[in-house]
C-alpha positions in Angstrom: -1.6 -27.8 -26.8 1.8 -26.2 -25.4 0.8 -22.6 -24.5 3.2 -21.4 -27.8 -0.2 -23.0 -29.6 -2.2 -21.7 -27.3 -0.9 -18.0 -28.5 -0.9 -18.7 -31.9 -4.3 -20.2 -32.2 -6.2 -17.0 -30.2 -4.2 -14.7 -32.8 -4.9 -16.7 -35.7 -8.9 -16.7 -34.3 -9.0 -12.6 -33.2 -6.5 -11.4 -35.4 -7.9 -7.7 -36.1 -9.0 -7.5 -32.4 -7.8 -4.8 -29.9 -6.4 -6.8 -27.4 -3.9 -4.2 -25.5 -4.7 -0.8 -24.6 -1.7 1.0 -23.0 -2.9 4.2 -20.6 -0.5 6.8 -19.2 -2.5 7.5 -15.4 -3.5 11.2 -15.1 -5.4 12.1 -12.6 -6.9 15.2 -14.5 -7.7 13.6 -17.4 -11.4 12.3 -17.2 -10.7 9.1 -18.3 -7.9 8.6 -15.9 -5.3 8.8 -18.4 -5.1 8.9 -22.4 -4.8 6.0 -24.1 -1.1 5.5 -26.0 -1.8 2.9 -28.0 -4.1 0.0 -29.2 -2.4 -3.3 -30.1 -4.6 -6.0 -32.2 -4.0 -9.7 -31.7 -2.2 -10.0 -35.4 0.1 -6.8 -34.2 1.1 -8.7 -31.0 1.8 -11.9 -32.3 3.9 -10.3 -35.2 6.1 -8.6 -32.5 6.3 -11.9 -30.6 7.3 -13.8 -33.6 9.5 -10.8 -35.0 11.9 -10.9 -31.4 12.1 -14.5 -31.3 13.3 -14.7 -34.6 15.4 -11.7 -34.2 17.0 -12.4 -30.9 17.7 -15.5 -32.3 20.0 -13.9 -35.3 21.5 -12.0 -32.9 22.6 -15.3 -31.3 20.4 -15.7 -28.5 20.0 -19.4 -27.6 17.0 -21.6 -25.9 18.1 -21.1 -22.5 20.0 -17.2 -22.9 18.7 -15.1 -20.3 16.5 -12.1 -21.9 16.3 -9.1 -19.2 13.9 -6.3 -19.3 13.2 -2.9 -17.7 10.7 -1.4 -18.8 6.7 -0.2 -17.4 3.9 -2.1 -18.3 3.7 -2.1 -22.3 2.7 -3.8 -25.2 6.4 -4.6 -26.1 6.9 -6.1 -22.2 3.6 -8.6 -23.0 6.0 -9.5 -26.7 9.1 -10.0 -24.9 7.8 -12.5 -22.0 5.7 -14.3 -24.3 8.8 -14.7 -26.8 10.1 -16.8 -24.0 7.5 -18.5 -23.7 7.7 -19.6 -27.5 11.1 -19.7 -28.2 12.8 -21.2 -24.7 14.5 -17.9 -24.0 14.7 -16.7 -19.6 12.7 -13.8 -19.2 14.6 -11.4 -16.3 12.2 -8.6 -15.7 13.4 -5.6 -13.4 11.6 -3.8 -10.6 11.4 -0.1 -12.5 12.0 1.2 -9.0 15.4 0.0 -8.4 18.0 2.0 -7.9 20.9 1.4 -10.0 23.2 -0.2 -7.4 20.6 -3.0 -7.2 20.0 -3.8 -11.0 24.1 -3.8 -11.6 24.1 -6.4 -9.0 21.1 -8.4 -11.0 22.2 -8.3 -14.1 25.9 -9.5 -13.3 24.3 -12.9 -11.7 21.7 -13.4 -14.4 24.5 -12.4 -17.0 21.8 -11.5 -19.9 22.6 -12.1 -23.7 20.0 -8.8 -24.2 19.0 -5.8 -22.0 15.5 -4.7 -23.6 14.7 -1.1 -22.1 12.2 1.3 -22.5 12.7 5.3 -23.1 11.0 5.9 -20.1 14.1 4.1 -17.9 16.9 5.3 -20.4 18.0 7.5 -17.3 18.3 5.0 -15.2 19.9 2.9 -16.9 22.4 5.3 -18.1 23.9 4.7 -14.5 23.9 0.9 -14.3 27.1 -1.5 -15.5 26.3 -3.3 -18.4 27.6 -7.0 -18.2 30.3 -7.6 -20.9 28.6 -9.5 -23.3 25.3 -8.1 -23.0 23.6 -5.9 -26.0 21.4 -3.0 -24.7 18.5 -2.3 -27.0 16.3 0.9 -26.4 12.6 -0.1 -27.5 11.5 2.0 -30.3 15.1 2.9 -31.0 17.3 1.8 -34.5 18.2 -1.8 -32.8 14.5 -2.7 -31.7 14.0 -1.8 -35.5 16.1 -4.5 -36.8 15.0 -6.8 -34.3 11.4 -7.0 -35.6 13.1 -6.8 -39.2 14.9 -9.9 -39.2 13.5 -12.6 -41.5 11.6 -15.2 -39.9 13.2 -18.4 -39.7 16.5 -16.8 -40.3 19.5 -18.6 -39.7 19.5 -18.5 -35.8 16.1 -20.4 -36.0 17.9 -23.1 -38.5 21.0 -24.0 -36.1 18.6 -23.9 -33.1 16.4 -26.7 -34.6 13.2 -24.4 -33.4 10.8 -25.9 -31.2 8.7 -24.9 -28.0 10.1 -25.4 -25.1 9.2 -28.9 -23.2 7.4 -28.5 -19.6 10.8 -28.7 -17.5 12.9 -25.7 -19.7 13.3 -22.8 -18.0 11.8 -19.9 -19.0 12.1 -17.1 -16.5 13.8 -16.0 -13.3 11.6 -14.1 -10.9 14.5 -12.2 -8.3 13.0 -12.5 -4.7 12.0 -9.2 -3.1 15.2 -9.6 -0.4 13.0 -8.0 2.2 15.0 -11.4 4.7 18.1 -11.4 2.9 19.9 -11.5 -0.7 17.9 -11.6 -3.4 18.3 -15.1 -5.0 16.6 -15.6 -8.6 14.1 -18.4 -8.5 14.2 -20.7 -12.0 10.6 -21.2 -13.4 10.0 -23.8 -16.2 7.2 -24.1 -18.3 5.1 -25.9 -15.9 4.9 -23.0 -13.8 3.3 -20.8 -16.4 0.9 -23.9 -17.4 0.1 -24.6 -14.1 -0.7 -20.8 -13.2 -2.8 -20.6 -16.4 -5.0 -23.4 -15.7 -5.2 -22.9 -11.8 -6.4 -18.4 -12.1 -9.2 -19.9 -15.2 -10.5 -22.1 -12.4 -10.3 -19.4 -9.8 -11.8 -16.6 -12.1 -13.9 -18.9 -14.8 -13.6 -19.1 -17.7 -13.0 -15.1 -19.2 -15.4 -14.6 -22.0 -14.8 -11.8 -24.7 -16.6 -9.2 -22.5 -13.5 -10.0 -19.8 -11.3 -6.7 -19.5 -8.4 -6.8 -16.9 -6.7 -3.4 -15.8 -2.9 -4.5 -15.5 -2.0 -1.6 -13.1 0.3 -3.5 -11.1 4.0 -4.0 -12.3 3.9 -7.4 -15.1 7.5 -7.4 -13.3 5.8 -9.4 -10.1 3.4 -12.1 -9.8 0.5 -9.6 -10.6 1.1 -10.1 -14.2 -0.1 -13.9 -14.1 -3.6 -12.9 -14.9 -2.7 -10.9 -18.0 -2.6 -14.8 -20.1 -5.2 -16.9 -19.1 -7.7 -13.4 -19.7 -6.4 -12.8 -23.0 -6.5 -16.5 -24.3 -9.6 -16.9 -23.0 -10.3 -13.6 -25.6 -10.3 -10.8 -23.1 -8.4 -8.1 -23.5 -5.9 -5.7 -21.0 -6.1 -1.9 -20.2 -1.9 -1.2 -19.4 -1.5 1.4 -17.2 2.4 2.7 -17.0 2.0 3.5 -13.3 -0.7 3.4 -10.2 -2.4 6.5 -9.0 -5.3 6.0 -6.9 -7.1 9.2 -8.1 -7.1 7.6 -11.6 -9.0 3.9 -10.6 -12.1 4.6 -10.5 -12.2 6.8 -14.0 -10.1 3.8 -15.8 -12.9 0.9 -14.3 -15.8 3.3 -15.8 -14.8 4.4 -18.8 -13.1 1.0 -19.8 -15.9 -1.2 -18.4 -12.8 -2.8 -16.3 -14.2 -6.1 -15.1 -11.2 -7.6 -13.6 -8.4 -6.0 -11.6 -5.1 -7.3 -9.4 -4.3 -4.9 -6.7 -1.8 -5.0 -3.5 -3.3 -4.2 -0.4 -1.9 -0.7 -0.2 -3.6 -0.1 -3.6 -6.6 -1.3 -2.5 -6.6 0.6 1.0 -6.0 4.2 -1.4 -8.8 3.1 -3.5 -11.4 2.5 -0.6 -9.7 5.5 1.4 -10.9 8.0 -1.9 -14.8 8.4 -3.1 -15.0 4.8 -3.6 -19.0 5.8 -2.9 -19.4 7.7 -5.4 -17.4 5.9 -8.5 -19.2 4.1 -10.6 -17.7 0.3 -11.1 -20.6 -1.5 -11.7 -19.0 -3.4 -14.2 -16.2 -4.8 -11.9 -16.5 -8.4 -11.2 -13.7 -9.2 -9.3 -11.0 -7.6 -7.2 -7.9 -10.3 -6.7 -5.7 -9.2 -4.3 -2.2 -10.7 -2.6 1.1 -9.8 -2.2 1.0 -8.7 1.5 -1.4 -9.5 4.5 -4.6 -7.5 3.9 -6.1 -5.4 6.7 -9.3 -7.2 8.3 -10.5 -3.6 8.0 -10.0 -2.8 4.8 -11.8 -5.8 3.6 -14.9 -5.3 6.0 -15.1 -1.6 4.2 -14.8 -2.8 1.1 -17.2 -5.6 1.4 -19.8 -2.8 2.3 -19.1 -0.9 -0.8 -18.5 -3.0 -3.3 -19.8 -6.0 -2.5 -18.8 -9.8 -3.2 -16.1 -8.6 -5.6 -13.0 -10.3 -3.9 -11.1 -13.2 -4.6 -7.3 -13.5 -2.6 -4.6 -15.1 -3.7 -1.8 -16.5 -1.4 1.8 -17.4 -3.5 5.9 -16.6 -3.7 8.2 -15.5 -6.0 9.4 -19.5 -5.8 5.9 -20.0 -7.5 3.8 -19.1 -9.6 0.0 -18.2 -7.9 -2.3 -19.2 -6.6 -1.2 -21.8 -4.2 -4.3 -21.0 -1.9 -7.5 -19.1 -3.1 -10.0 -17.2 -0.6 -13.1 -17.2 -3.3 -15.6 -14.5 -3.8 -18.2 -16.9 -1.7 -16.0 -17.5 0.8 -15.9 -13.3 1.8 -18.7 -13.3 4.4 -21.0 -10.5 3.7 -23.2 -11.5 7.1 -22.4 -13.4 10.5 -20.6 -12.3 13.9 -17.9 -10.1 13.4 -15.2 -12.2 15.3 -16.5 -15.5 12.6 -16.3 -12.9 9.1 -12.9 -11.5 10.6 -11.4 -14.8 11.2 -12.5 -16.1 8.0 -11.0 -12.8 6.3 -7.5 -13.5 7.6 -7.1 -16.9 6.2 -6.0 -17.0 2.3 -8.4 -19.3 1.5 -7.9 -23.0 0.4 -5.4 -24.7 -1.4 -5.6 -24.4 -4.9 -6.1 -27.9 -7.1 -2.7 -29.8 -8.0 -1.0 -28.1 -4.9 -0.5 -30.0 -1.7 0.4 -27.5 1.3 1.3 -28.8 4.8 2.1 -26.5 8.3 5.0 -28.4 9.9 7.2 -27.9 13.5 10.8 -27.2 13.8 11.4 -30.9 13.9 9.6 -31.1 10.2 6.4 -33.0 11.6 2.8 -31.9 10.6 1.4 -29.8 13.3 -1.8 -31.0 14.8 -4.9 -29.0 15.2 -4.8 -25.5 14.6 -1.1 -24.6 15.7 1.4 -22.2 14.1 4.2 -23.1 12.0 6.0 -23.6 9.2 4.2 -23.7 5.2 5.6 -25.9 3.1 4.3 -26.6 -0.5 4.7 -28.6 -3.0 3.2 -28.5 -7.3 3.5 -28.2 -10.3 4.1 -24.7 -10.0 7.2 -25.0 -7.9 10.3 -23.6 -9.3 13.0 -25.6 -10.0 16.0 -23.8 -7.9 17.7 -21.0 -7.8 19.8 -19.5 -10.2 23.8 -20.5 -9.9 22.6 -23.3 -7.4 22.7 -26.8 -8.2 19.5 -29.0 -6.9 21.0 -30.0 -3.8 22.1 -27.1 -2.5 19.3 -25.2 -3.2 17.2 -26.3 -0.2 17.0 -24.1 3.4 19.5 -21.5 2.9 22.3 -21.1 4.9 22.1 -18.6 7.8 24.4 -16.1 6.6 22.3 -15.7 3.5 19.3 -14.5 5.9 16.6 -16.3 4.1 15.3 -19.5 5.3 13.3 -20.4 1.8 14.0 -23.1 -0.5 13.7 -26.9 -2.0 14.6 -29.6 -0.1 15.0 -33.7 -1.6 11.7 -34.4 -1.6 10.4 -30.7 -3.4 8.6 -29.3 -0.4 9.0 -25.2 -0.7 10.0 -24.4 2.5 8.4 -20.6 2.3 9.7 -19.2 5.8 5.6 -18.0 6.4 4.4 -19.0 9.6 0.9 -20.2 9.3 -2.0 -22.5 10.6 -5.2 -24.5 9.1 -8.0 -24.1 10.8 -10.9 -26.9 10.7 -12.6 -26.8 7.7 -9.0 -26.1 5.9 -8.4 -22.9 5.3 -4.9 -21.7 6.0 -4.1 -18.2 7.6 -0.6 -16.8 7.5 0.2 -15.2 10.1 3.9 -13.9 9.1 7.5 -14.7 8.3 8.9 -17.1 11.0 11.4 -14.1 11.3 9.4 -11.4 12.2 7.4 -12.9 15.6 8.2 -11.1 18.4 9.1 -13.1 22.0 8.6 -10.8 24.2 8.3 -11.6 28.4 8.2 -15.5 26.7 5.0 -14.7 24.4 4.6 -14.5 20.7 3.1 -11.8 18.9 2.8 -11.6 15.6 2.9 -8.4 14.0 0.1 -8.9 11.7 -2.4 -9.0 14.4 -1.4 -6.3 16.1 -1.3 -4.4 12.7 -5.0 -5.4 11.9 -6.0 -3.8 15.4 -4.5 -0.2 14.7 -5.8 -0.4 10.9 -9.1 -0.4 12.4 -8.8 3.4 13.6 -10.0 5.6 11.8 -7.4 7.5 11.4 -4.5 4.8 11.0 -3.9 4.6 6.8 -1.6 1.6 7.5 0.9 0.6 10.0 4.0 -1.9 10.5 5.1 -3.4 13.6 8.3 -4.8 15.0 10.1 -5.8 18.1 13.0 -4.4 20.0 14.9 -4.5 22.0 13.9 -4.5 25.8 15.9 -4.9 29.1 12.8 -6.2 30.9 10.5 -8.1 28.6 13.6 -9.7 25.8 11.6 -7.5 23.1 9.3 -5.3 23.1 6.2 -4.5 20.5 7.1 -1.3 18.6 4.5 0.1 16.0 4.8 2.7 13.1 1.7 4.5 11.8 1.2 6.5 8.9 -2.1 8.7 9.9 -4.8 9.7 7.4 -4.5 12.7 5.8 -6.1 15.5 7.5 -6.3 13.2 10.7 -4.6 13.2 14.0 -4.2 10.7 16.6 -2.1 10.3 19.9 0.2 7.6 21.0 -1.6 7.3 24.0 -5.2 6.4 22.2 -3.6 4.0 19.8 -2.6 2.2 23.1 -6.0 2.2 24.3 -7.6 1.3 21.5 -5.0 -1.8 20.9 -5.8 -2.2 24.8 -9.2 -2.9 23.9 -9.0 -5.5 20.9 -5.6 -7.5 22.4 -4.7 -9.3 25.1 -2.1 -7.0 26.9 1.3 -8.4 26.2 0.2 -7.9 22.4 -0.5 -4.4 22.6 2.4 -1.6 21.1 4.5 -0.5 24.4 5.3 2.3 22.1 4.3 4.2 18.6 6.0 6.3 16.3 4.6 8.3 13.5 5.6 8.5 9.9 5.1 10.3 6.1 5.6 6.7 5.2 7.1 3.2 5.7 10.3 1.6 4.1 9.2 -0.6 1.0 11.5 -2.4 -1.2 10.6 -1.7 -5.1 8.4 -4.5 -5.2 6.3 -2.5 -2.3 6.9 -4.9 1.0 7.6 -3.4 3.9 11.3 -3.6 5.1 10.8 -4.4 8.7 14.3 -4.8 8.9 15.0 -1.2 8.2 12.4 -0.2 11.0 14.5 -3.1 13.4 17.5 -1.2 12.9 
């Protein structure tokens, strides 16, 4: 079955359900937030069915790009899977952007609708609205007669309705531009198909017990476990916003077995009681987006257990591409062996062929750094306003090196190796090493050594520029609260765990680090 059937079958089968609950976080409410709103399976698929058939009246076509800005909601689940059954592009926007950014968004995806939610009527207030476009408040008298319009009405007759095939486009996922522009990367249906298939093998199959805490943004790849959970007839606490005080009451009160969480999330939720909260019933902790601090993971192995599963993928495609299981998190063995292992993201993940390759193209040999290349299933199909050939290695003024080249090989622009038994660690972007006196350092490294002070909360290194050595290793550090720490004994302790051209020649302290409003730190603001 296509995954349209897929949708329709597990409403038909748990129609009077609850399959969304939608949370505002409070962090003085006892349950970590109340809950807004309770969505059954017969409610959501009504919605689904209702905006397909009313964007359709309104004259969207298979194809037509739908955009959305809204927080993580019951009518954000509807409007992504109305692409997914009636072959409209799902754009959804970072709520974080500022309105500079989302002007210049939504004139290259041109959108046929703008769906927004009250809670970003501000913001948009201040963006330009493409000619063409109809803006449509959520809740508001035009998201009325959206889900009022007959079904099969007469933009379903001249559209000859059908489900989209495998290859039809059905989102555009805008890359972070942490390197460079962003560029929107195309995803057919394949992607979604593949990712659905490939996180049920990763996670098993979710049984009717399974409840997954969305509290990441749907906007980014987080929300790729919210379908194969709720098909498999789980269902999805949505919470509007992450506040670390509020995790640990949401997992207990909803019996939250499954969560997706960045590793800054993750580091606030170990770096709070997580001794004292009760989340027994979690099962699994999936976690991606960013490198993960050795540290972190070793604390949180110690607390919580065999819990976590990593997940390694781009906005160019949908995850996972490699998978560190929960098995695969040594709870025993030599410290040097359970960090090593802990870097890696795991294996490659099935129907997914992955290759590290030199700057000639050729497979490296043993366990060398270079260039990740991937090829699937779940592979995007270009970039948006870029035919297929020209949508392989970007040119240099663009300032990303990703993209497809003849053959379909993802040229990601991580620098990674595989070590013997296969796992691949990634090390960083092929941009970011720092030469310095003829050595390469990679940042992440010397990150994972400061993260493992006590009173380092995170850190993010970079190189500059140095009369003597070329470049030189420069670190910023965000300190605990209620902690304090000198430059001079984050040296030494970096002295002690790195060989010496690796450790920072010199450290600065912050409030905070740069992050783009997917959360990535902009090491190019901290260059600069």
């Amino acid at each position: 079955m296509n995954l349209a059937d897929r949708i329709e079958q597990a409403a038909r089968r748990w129609a009077g359900d609850i399959v969304l609950l939608t949370v505002s976080s409070d962090p003085d409410d006892p349950g970590g937030g109340p809950v807004t709103g309770r969505t059954t399976w017969q409610e959501l698929y009504s919605m689904v069915i209702g905006l397909c058939s009313g964007l359709a009246d309104g004259g969207l076509r298979r194809g037509d790009r739908l955009a959305v800005l809204m927080h993580n909601s019951c009518e954000m689940v509807a409007s992504e899977w109305a692409c997914l059954v009636a072959g409209f592009v799902w754009v959804s926007f970072n709520t974080r952007s500022s309105a500079a950014e989302l002007t210049r968004l939504l004139a290259d995806c041109s959108p046929g609708v703008l769906l927004v939610s009250n809670e970003c009527a501000g913001l948009v207030g201040s963006v330009q609205i493409p000619e063409g476009c109809r803006l449509v408040f959520v809740g508001g008298k035009d998201w009325s007669q959206l889900l009022a319009a007959p079904i099969g009405g007469k933009g379903w007759e001249q559209e000859g309705w059908a489900a989209p095939a495998e290859d039809d486009p059905v989102r555009i996922r805008y890359t972070s531009g942490t390197s460079g522009k962003p560029r929107g990367a195309v995803q057919p249906l394949r992607c979604y198909d593949a990712s659905v298939d490939a996180v049920t093998e990763v996670l098993g199959d979710p049984g009717r017990d399974e409840v997954l805490l969305q509290v990441a943004p749907m906007t980014h790849a987080a929300g790729a476990m919210l379908l194969p959970c709720l098909l498999g007839g789980g269902r999805a606490v949505l919470l509007d916003r992450f506040d670390a005080r509020c995790f640990g009451p949401l997992v207990r009160v909803h019996a939250v077995t499954s969560v997706f969480l960045v590793p800054t999330m993750l580091a606030r939720v170990l770096d709070r009681d997580a001794v004292a909260v009760d989340f027994s019933s979690l099962r699994r902790i999936i976690y991606g987006g960013a490198p993960m601090p050795v540290h972190w993971l070793l604390q949180g192995l110690e607390l919580l257990g065999q819990v976590f599963i990593q997940i390694y993928g781009l906005t160019e495609c949908t995850w996972p591409v490699t998978t560190l299981l929960q098995s695969e998190h040594p709870l025993s063995g030599s410290l040097d062996e359970r960090s090593s292992r802990l870097r890696s993201c795991g294996r490659p993940a099935r129907r997914v062929e992955v290759r590290v390759v030199d700057e000639s193209g050729r497979d490296v040999v043993g366990a060398l750094p270079g260039e990740v290349l991937l090829r699937g299933p779940n592979m995007m199909s270009g970039y948006w306003r870029a035919g297929r050939k020209s949508t392989g290695r970007a040119s240099a003024d663009e300032g990303d090196p990703r993209g497809l080249d003849e053959q379909g090989w993802m040229h990601t622009g991580d620098l990674g190796f595989f070590d013997d038994e296969g796992f691949l660690t990634v090390l960083d972007r092929l941009d970011d090493t720092i030469i310095t006196g003829g050595f390469n350092v990679y940042p992440r490294e010397v990150e994972d050594a400061l993260s493992s002070h006590p009173a380092v909360l995170e850190s993010a290194v970079v190189g500059r520029d140095d009369p003597e050595w070329g470049r030189s290793v420069h670190a910023v550090v965000v300190c605990r609260p209620g902690t304090q720490v000198d430059e001079q004994e984050l040296k030494q302790h970096c002295a002690a765990l790195l060989s010496d051209y690796k450790k920072p020649r010199t450290v600065e302290f912050a409030d905070s680090l740069p992050r783009n409003p997917s959360g990535k730190t902009l090491r190019r603001v901290l260059r600069s």
